[in-house]
BABA-27041 format. One line per field, with one value per residue (C-alpha): residue number from 0; residue in three letters; chain; x, y, z. Coordinates in Angstrom, 3 decimals. Last residue first. Example, Ala and Ser with C-alpha at 12.3 -4.5 7.8 and 13.67 -1.06 7.14 Angstrom:
2
n: 1,0
res: Ser,Ala
chain: A,A
X: 13.670,12.300
Y: -1.060,-4.500
Z: 7.140,7.800
% end
This chain:
312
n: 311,310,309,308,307,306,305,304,303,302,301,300,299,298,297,296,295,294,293,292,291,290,289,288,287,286,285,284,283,282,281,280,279,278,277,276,275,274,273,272,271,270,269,268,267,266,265,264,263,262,261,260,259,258,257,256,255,254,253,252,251,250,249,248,247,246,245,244,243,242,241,240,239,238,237,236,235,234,233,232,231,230,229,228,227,226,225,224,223,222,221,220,219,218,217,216,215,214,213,212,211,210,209,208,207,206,205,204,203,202,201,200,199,198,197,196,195,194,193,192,191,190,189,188,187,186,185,184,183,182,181,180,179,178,177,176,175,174,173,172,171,170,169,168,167,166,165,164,163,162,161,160,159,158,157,156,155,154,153,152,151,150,149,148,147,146,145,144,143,142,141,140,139,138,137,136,135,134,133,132,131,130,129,128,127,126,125,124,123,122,121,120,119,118,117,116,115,114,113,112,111,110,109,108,107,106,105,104,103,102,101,100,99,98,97,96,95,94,93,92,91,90,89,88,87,86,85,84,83,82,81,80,79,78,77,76,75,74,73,72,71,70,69,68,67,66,65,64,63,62,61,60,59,58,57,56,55,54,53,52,51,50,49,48,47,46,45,44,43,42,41,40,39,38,37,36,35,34,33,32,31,30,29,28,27,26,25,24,23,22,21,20,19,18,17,16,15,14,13,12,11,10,9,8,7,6,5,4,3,2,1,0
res: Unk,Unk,Unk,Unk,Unk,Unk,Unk,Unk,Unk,Unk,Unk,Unk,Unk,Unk,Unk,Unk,Unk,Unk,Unk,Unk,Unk,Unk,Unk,Unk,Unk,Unk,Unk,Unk,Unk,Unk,Unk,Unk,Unk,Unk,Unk,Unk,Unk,Unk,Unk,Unk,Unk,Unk,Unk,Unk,Unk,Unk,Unk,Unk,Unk,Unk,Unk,Unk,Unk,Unk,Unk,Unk,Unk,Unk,Unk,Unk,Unk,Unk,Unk,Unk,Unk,Unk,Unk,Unk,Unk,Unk,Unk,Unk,Unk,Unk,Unk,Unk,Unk,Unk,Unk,Unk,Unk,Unk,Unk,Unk,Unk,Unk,Unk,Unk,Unk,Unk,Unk,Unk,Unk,Unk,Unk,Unk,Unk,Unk,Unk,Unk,Unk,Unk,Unk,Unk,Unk,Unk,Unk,Unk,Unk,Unk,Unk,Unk,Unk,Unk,Unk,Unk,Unk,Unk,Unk,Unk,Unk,Unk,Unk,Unk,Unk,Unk,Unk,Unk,Unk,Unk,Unk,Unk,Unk,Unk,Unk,Unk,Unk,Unk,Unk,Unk,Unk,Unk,Unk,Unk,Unk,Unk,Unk,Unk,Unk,Unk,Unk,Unk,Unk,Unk,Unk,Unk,Unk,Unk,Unk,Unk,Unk,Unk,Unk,Unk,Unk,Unk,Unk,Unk,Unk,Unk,Unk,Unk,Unk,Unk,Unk,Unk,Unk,Unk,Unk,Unk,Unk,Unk,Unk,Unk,Unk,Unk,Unk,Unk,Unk,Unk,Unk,Unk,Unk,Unk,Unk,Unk,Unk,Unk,Unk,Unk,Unk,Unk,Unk,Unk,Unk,Unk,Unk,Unk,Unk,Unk,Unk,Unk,Unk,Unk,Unk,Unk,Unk,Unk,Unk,Unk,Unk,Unk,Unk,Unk,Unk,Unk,Unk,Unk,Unk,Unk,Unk,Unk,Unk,Unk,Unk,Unk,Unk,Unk,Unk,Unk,Unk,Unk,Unk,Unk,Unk,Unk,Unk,Unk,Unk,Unk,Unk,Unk,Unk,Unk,Unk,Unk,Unk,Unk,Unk,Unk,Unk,Unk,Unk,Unk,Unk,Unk,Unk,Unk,Unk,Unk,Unk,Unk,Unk,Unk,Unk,Unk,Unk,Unk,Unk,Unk,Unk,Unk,Unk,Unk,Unk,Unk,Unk,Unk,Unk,Unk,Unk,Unk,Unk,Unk,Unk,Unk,Unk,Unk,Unk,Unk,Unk,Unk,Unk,Unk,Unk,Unk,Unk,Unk,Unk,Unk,Unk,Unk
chain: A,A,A,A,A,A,A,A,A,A,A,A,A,A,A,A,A,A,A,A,A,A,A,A,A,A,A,A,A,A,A,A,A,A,A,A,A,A,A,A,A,A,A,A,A,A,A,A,A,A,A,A,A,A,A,A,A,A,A,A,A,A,A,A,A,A,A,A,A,A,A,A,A,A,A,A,A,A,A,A,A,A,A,A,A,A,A,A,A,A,A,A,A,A,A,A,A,A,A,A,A,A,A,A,A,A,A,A,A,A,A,A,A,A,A,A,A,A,A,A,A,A,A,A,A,A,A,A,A,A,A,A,A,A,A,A,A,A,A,A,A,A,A,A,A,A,A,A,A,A,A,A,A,A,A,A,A,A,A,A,A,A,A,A,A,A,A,A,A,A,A,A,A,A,A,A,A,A,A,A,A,A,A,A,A,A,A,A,A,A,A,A,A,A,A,A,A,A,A,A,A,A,A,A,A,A,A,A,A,A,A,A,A,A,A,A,A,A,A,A,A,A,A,A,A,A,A,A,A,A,A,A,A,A,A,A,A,A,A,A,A,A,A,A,A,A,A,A,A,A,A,A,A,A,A,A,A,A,A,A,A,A,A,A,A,A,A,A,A,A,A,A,A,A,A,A,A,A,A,A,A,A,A,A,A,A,A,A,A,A,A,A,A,A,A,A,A,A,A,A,A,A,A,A,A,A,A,A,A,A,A,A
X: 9.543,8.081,5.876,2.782,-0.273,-3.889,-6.736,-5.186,-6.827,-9.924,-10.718,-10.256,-13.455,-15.280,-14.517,-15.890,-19.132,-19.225,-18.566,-21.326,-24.092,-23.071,-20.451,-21.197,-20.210,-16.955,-17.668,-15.558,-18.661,-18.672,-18.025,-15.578,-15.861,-14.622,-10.982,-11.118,-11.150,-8.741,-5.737,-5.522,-2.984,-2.398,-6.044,-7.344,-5.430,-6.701,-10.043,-9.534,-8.478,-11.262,-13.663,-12.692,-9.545,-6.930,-6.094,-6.399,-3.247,-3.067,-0.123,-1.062,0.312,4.237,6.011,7.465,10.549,11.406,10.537,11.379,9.387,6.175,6.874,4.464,2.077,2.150,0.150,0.812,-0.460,1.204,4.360,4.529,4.666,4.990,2.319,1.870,-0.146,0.732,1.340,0.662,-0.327,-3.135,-3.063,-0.022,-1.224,2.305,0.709,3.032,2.079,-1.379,-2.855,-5.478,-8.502,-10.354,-9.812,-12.389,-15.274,-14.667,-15.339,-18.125,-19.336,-18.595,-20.629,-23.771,-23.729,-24.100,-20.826,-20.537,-17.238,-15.445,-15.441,-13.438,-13.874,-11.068,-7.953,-4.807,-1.411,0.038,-2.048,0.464,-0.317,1.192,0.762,-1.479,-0.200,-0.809,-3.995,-4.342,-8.542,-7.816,-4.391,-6.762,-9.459,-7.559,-6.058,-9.364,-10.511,-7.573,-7.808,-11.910,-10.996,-8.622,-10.917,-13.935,-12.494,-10.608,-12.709,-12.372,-8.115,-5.837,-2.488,-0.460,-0.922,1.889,1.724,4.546,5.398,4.306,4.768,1.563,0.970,-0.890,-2.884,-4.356,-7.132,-5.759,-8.019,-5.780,-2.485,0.661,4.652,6.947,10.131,13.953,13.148,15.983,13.425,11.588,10.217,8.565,6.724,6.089,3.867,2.525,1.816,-0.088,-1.993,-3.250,-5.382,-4.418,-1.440,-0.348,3.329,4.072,7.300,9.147,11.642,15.078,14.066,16.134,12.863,14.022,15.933,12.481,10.877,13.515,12.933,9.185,9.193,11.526,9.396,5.795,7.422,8.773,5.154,4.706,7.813,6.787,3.674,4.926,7.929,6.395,4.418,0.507,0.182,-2.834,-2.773,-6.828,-9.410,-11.001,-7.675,-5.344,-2.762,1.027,2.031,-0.070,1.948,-0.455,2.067,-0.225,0.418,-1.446,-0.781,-2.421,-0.362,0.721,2.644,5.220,7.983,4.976,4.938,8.471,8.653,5.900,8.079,10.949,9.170,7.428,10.576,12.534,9.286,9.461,13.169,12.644,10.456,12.647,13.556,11.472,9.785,11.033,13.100,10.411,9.762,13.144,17.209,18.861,18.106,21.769,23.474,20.314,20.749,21.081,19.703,20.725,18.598,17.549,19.494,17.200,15.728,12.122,12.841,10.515,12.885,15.165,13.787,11.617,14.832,14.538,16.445,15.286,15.332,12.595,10.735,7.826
Y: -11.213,-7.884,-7.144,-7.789,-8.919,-8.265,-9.775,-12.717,-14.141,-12.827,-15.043,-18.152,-16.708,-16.031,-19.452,-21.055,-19.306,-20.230,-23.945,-23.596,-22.175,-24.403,-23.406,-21.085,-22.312,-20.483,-18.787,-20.097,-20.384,-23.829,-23.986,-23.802,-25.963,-24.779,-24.137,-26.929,-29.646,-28.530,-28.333,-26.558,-23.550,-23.363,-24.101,-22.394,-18.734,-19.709,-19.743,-16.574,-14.868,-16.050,-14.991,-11.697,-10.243,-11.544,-8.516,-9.346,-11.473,-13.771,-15.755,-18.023,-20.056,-18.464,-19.569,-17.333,-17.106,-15.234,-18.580,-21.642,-24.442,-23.171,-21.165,-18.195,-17.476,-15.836,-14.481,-12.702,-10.238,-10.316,-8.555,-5.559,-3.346,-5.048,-7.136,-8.489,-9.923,-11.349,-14.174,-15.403,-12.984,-11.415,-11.247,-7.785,-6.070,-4.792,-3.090,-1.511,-0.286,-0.575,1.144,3.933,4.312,2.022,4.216,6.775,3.885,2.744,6.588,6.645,3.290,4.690,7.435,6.129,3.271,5.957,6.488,6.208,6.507,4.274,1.603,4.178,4.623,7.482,5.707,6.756,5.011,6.840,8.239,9.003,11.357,11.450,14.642,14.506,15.017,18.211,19.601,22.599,21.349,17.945,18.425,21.092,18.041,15.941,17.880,19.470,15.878,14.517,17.849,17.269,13.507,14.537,17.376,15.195,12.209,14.918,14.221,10.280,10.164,11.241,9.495,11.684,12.511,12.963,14.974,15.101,17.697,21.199,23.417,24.523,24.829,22.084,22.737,25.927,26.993,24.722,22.355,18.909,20.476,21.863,20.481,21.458,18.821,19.379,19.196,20.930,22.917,19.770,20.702,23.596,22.703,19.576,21.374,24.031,20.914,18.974,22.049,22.572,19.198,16.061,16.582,17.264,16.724,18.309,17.311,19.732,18.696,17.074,13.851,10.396,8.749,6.442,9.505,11.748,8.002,7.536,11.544,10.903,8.203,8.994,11.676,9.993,7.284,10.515,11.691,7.854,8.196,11.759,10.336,6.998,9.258,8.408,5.089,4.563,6.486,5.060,6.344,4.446,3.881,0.695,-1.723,0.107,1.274,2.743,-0.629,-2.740,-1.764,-0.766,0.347,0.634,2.737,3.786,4.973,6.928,8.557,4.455,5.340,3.085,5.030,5.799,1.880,1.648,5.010,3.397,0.171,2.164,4.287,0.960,-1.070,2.214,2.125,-1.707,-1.368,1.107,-0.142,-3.271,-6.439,-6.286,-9.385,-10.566,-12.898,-14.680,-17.008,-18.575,-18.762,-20.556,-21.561,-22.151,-18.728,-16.903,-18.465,-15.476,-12.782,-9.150,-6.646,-3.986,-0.185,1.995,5.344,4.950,3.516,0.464,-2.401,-0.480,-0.726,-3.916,-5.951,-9.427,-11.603,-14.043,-11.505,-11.500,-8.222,-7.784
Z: 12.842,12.538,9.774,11.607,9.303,10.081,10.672,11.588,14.618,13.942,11.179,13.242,15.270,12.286,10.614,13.574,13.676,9.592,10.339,12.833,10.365,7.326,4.570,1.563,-1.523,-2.452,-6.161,-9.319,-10.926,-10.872,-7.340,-4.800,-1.887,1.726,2.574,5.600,3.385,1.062,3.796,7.075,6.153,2.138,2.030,4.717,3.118,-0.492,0.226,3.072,-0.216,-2.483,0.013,-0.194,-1.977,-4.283,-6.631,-10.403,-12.147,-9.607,-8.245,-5.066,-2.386,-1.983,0.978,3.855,5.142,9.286,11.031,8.706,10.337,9.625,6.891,6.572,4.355,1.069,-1.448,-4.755,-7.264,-10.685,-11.982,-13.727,-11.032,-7.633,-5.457,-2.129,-0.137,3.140,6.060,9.070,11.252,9.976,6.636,5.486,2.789,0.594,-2.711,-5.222,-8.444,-8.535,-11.299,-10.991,-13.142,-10.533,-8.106,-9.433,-9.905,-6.101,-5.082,-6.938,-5.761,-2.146,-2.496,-4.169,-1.062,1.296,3.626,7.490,8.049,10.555,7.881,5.395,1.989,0.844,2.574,0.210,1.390,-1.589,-4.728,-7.680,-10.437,-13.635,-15.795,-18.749,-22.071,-23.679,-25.610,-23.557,-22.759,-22.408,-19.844,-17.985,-17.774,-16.283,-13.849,-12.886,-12.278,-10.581,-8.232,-7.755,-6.456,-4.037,-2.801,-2.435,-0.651,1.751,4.556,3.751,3.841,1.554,2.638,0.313,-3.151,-5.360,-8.120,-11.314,-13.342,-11.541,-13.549,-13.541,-9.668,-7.841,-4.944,-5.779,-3.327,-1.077,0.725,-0.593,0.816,-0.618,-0.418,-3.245,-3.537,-3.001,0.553,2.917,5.304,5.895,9.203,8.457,4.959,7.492,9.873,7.310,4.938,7.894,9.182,5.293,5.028,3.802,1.863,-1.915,-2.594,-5.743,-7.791,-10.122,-12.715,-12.240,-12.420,-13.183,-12.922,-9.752,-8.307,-8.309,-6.655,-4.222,-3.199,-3.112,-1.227,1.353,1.800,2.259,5.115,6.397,7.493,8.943,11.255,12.468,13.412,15.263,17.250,20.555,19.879,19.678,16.476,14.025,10.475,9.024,10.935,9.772,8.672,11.606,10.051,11.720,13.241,11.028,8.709,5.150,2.572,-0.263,-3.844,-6.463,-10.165,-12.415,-15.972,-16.452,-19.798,-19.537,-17.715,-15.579,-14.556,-13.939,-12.147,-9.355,-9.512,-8.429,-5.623,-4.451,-3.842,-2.275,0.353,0.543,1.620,3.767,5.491,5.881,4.443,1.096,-0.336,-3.548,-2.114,-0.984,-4.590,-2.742,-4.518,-1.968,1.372,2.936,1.290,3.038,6.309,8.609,6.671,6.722,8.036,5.008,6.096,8.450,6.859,7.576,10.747,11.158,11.716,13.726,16.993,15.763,14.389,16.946,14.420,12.158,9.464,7.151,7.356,4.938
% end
């Protein structure tokens, strides 16, 4: 999540741009904030190092989310409405897995598994100079044997299937040869998709598969006024946005589970409007359920900040 107080967009984005500096740093001080990254880049070189973190310590399944709203759309997934936007969001996956090969000190192979075989071909071409082994999900053979480490990129709900048949094979090969399982990394993956029509036996299965994966690194931007965020070890947290400190944002709520739901739009009033207009929370920890018109009211506020830019 940007913070500069500056107007960074051109640069702000670029997978490769250095962090903006901050104006007023020194005056702040130390600020729970802090830990929020300054530029894509800067969340993509946070992710690759909490992603090695967590397989340093024997996390063999790890996931990571980088949803900008300026390349995701919530319901459909990648979205490109700027020249460049496509090329921008294929590098995203690169300068992840070269941060995350320097991150583990690696110098053994690293598979890059994409959505579908025209997207491999395209960037097999492109990226000439990779010091990484590109395939796609609807390969015979994805992953070769020496392969040490698999990356999965941005599988999306055609490719549900195939992504979860190539854990499952891997799995099952480590089982069968007696050796340690490989890690495998799922990045901006989007199996369950609201523009999807999906039975409710397929997206429990695919809800039961992710499961098995940790969260490394998860930056969800809230509409526009604030986000959640989490890095490997540390717990889940939400922020909204100063008020009268454009660019900073303050820190509501640690959790040690993912803040979601209900429970998120709980904390989100609160922090905003005050107790009163959060709703009631009951014994069980549930938000009672407010009348008809405070509900028709809630929807409309809702839609206000669906999701989170990153500029500033």
């Amino acid at each position: 999540m940007a913070r500069a107080t500056t107007d960074e967009s051109a640069t702000q984005f670029d997978v490769n741009a250095a962090p903006v500096p901050m104006d007023n740093n020194e005056e702040l001080g130390p600020r729970d904030d802090d830990v929020l990254p300054n530029s894509l880049a800067d969340s993509i070189d946070q992710a690759a190092k909490a992603t090695a973190e967590a397989i340093q310590r024997g996390n063999m399944r790890c996931q990571v989310e980088l949803h900008l709203p300026e390349f995701w759309d919530p319901i459909s997934g990648p979205i490109f409405p700027n020249r460049g936007d496509q090329e921008r969001f294929w590098r995203m996956t690169r300068r992840f897995l070269e941060q995350l090969a320097l991150s583990l000190n690696s110098s053994g192979y690293i598979r890059a598994v994409y959505p579908d075989a025209g997207v491999a071909a395209m960037l097999s071409h492109q990226w000439a100079d990779r010091q990484f082994n590109i395939s796609s999900l609807n390969d015979r053979k994805p992953v070769d044997a020496d392969d040490d480490l698999v990356v999965i990129a941005c599988a999306d709900p055609p490719g549900a299937e195939e992504c979860m048949r190539l854990v499952r094979t891997m799995s099952e090969q480590a089982e069968t040869e007696g050796a340690m399982e490989r890690p495998i990394v799922l990045f901006n993956q989007r199996l369950s998709s609201g523009d999807v029509g999906l039975g409710l036996n397929s997206r429990r299965i695919r809800s039961q598969f992710l499961q098995k994966f940790t969260v490394t690194y998860s930056l969800r931007p809230i509409g526009d006024i604030g986000s959640v965020y989490r890095r490997y070890p540390e717990q889940w947290k939400v922020f909204v946005e100063e008020e009268n400190l454009p660019g900073r944002y303050r820190l509501i709520k640690e959790s040690a589970t993912r803040p979601q739901g209900e429970m998120l739009d709980y904390m989100i009033r609160e922090a905003l409007e005050g107790p009163a207009a959060a709703g009631e929370v009951g014994p069980d920890g549930q938000v009672k359920q407010p009348g008809l018109l405070s509900q028709l009211v809630r929807t409309v506020g809702s839609l206000s900040y669906f999701m989170k830019s990153l500029k500033n």
